[in-house]
Each structure stands twice: as C-alpha cells, then as structure tokens.
N, C-alpha and C positions, 0 to 999 in steps of 0.2 A: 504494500500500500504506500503510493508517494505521499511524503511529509510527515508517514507514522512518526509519531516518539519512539526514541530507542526501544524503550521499555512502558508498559501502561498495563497498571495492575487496577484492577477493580474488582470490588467484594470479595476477596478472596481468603476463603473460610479453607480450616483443616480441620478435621475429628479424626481422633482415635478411640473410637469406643466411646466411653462417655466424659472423655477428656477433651477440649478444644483448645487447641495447640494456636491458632491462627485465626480472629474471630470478626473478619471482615477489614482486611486491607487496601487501602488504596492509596497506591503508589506512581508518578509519572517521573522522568528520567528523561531531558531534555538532551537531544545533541549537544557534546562539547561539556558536558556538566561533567565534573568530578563532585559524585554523588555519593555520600556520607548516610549510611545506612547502620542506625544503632540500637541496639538495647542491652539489660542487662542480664543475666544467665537466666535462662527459664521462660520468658518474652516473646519467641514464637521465630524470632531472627532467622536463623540456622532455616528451622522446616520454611520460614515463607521462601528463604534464598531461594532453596532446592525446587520449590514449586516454583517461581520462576523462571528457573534454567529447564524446566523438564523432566526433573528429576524424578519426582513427586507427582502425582495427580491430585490437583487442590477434590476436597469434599463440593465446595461451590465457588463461586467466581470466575473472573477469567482474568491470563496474564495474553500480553501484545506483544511480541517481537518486532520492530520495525512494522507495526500490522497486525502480525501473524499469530496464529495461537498453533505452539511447539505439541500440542496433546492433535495437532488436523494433520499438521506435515513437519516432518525430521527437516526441511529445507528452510522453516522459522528458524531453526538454531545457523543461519548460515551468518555469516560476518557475527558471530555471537562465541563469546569463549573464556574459559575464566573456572576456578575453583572454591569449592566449599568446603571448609575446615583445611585440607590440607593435599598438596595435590603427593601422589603416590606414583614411586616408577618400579623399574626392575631391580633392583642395589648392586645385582653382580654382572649387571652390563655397562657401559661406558653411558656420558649423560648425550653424546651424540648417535649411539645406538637405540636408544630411548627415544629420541626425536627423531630416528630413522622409521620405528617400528610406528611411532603417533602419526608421522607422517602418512604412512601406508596405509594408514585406515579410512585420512582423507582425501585422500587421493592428487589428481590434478597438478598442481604446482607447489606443492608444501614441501615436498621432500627438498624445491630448491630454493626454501625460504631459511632453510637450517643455520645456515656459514649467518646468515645475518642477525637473525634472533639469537645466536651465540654472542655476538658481539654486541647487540644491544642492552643485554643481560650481563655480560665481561664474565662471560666463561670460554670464551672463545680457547682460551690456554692452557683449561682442562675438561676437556671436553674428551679429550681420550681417557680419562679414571674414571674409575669405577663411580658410580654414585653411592655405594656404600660407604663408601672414603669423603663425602660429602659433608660440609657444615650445614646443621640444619638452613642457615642462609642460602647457601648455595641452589641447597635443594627446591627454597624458596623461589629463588629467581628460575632454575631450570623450570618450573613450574611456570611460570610468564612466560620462558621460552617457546613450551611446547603450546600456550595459548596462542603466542603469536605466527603460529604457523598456518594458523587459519585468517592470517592477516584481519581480527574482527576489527567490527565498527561500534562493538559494544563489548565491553570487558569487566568480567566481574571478579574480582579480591576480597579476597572470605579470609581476615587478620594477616596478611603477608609479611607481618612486622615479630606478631608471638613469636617468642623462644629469642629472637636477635638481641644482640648486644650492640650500643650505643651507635658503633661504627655501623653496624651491619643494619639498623633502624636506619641509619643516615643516608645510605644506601640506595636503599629501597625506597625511600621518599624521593632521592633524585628522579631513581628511575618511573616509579609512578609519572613524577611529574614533566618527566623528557615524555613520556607515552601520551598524555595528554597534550602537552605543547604539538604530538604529531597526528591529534584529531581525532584519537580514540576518545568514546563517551567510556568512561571509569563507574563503576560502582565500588564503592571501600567500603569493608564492615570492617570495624577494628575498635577495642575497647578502652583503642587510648585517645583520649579528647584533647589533646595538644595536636597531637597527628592528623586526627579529622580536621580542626580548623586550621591548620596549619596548608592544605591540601584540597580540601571539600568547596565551594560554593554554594552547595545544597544541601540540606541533610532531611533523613526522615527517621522521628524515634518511635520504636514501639513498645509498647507496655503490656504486658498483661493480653497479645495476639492481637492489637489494637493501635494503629500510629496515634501521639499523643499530638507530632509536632509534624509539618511537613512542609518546609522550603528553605528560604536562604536564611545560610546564618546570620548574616548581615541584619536581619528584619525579625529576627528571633530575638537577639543582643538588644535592640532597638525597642522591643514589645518590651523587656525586663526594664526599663528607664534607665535613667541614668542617678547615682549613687555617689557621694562624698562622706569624706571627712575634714573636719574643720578643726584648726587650734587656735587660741585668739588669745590674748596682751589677759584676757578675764571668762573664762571662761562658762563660770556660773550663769553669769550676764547674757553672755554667745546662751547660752542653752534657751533662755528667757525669750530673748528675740528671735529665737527658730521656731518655737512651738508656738510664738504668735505669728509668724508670718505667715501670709496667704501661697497657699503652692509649695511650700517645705511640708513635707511626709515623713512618716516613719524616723520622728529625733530620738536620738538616745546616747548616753553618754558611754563610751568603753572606751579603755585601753588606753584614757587620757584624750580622749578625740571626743569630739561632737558628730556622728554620722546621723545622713539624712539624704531623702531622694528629692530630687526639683529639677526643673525643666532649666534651660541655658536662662533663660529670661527672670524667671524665679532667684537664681542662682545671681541675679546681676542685683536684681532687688534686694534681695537679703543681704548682697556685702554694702549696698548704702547703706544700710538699716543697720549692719556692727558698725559701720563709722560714727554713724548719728549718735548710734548710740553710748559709745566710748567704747568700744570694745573690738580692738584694733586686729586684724587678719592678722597670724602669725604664717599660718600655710592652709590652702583651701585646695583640696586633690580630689577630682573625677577617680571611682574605682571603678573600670569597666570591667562588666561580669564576665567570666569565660562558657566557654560549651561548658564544660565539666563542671560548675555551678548551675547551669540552664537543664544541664539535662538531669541531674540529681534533684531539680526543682519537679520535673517533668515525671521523673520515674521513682519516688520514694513517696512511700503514703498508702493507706489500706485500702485505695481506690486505684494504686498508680498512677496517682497524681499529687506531687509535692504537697508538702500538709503545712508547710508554710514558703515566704520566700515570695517572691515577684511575680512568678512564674505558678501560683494556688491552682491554677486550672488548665484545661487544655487550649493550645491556638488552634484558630481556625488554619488552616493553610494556608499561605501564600508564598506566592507568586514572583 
C-alpha cells in the first residue's frame, strides 16, 4: 500500500487462557522515526513485539506492515527485519558462515550484501571465528548484521544494549544511529531511559498490555511542565511570596531550596515579586524532567499509572 506507515498497530489484544498479556494496543511508527518502545517487566512489550513481526498471532487486532498484515502474506515481512530478546546463531560456525546460511534462506541478492553488513557492524576482521568465541557484543551486532541482509526499510531492536559494557553500549548507539542517518525507520525496546532519549524521537509506553503514553518525547517532557528550585538572600520570605503568587504550583521547601512548577511568564512575575519584596534571587534553576522520571510517572501505581508526580494520568497521544 503507497504511503503505508512502516508499522500501524490497532487493537491489538493477546490471551493466554485467562490471562491477557496485550489488552488493546495501538501503535503507529512513522518513516525515519527512531521509535522508542517501552515498559517494564510483565507489561505485555516482548509478546506485543512478536505479534508485530509475525511471530505470534494476536487473539484480536491487526498489525500493518508498510500496508500489509504479515498473518495474509510472508511478502508483508519484506524490507522488515530485526530481533526479539536476543538474536541466536550456530556458535561452532564462523559469524560469516552464519550470514552465509541466513542469506540462503532469502535468497536473491543477500548472500552479496554480507562483505558490507560486516563492515557496517566492524566485524568485518572476525568474521572468520567462530561465534562461540564471541563477546556477547559482538554477537549483538552480528545480529544487525544478519538483519541487514535483507536490506529493511523497517528494523526492529528488542534491548541491543543488555549485557554491554560502557564501550560496547557506546557502540551500539553509534551504530543505531549511522543506521538511521541511512533511512532505516528503527524500533528500540531497551530499559534504559538515557539510551531511549538519547536516540528515540518517539516513544510509546505500555503498562499493564495497554500504551499509557504515545508520541514524541519532546511533547511528553513539555505535558510534565516545567519545574524549579529557588534560593534567595531570605528564604522564609521567598517561600511567603510563592505560595501567594498567581501561576507558582506545587511550593515546598527541601534540601535548602524553594521548588515549584510555573510557566516562563509566571516565573518572570514571581522574580519581580522576590525583588519587591526584599528577598533577593541567590540562584533560580529550570529542573527538566527526564524519560526515566516520565515514565516511572506513567508506569508505577495500582492502576499503572503514577500515583503521584506530573504525569497522575494517562496522555492522550500525540502527534
């Protein structure tokens, strides 16, 4: 279908018996997005991936491929490719024997995409070892290797970061982000929320087999306000004049600080009003919220939805 979204999930339900794993998702995945797809253990993540890729046959809903729904025709998975939890090869074959044998299954021109997806991944220089002899890293990237032999237009990475160490996370974000610079749409599950924003433009969280949250970070950050701390020449005074000013929220005193939410314009009010007042700015600091407070706002609470924090309920989606 011209001008499909990569990916377009709607209602999409999973049962196991009288457990429901997946309890009505809807997901869209625009070209060029590096798409930040999260929850936390138990949330439905994993089984909805797999019903996306095909894995899986959702209980109800439908998933789109560029279009297509992968349960009509094997040929929706085509420019599509990508692993869930972790990808697996042969350990006592070489990692270019491996990408020899994946090749062959899809036939066509994969087998001479190999020399290149070695080198985009920088294994090109062991490529003759065993993958037994592999750092779980490594294994990691040969893994994008062999997705990239089907040259997709939509690539999915289910934690590609787990198990790495510092260098080997550094890595792998490059290359993520070389892969997207080269026009691939990304999907990233990964449980670390520096990584996601760091990477992502979009994200979608689920809770309890349910998205809570669904679009750009940017517009998430932005829903949660904006938050300060204040010190001031008096501070009892500073405390006096926030909780009567118009547009200062949420004041309270810690840690030696004055904190409090208010709009730019609020914020401009309330420093005449410590002047006026005698109660001179000593330092006045924006704390902007991170994903990993947004989403702890979004996923923690006997509803799966923050039970306190900025973020008390679900966003609508946007855009």
């Amino acid at each position: 279908m011209s001008g499909a979204p990569p990916l377009e999930v709607r209602g999409l339900v999973k049962h196991y018996g009288d457990l429901t794993a997946v309890a009505g998702v809807d997901v869209t995945v625009d070209v060029g997005d590096v798409y930040g797809y999260l929850g936390p253990n138990g949330a439905g993540k994993t089984t909805s991936l797999r019903m996306m890729l095909g894995l899986i046959r959702p209980s109800a809903g439908t998933v789109r491929l560029f279009g297509n729904d992968p349960w009509e025709s094997i040929h929706a998975l085509d420019g599509v490719a990508g692993f869930v939890e972790a990808p697996t090869f042969y350990p006592y074959l070489t990692g270019r024997r491996n990408l020899e044998l994946l090749a062959a299954f899809d036939g066509g021109a994969a087998a001479e995409r190999i020399e290149r997806a070695l080198e985009t991944v920088e294994l090109a220089d062991r490529a003759r070892d065993r993958v037994g002899g592999y750092s779980h890293g490594m294994r990691q990237r040969l893994g994008i290797a062999a997705a990239l032999l089907r040259e997709p237009k939509l690539l999915l990475l289910d934690e590609p970061t787990t198990g790495l160490d510092p260098a080997g996370m550094r890595d792998m974000r490059l290359l993520i982000r070389t892969l997207a610079d080269q026009g691939i749409t990304i999907i990233l599950s990964s449980h670390l929320m520096a990584e996601v924003e760091a990477l992502c433009n979009r994200v979608a969280i689920i809770q309890a087999g349910k998205i809570v949250y669904e679009g750009e970070i940017a517009a998430l950050k932005r829903s949660a306000g904006a938050s300060y701390s204040l010190q001031s020449t008096d501070d009892e005074l500073a405390l006096k004049v926030c909780h009567g000013q118009p547009g200062v929220d949420g004041v309270r005193f810690e840690q030696e600080r004055i904190w409090f939410t208010a709009s730019e314009d609020s914020v401009a009010k309330l420093s005449q009003a410590l002047v006026e007042a005698g109660a001179l700015i000593r330092s006045l600091t924006p704390q902007t919220a991170t994903l990993e407070d947004l989403f702890f706002s979004l996923t923690e609470g006997p509803d799966g939805h923050g039970p306190h924090g900025a973020l008390a309920e679900p966003l609508e989606a946007t855009t």
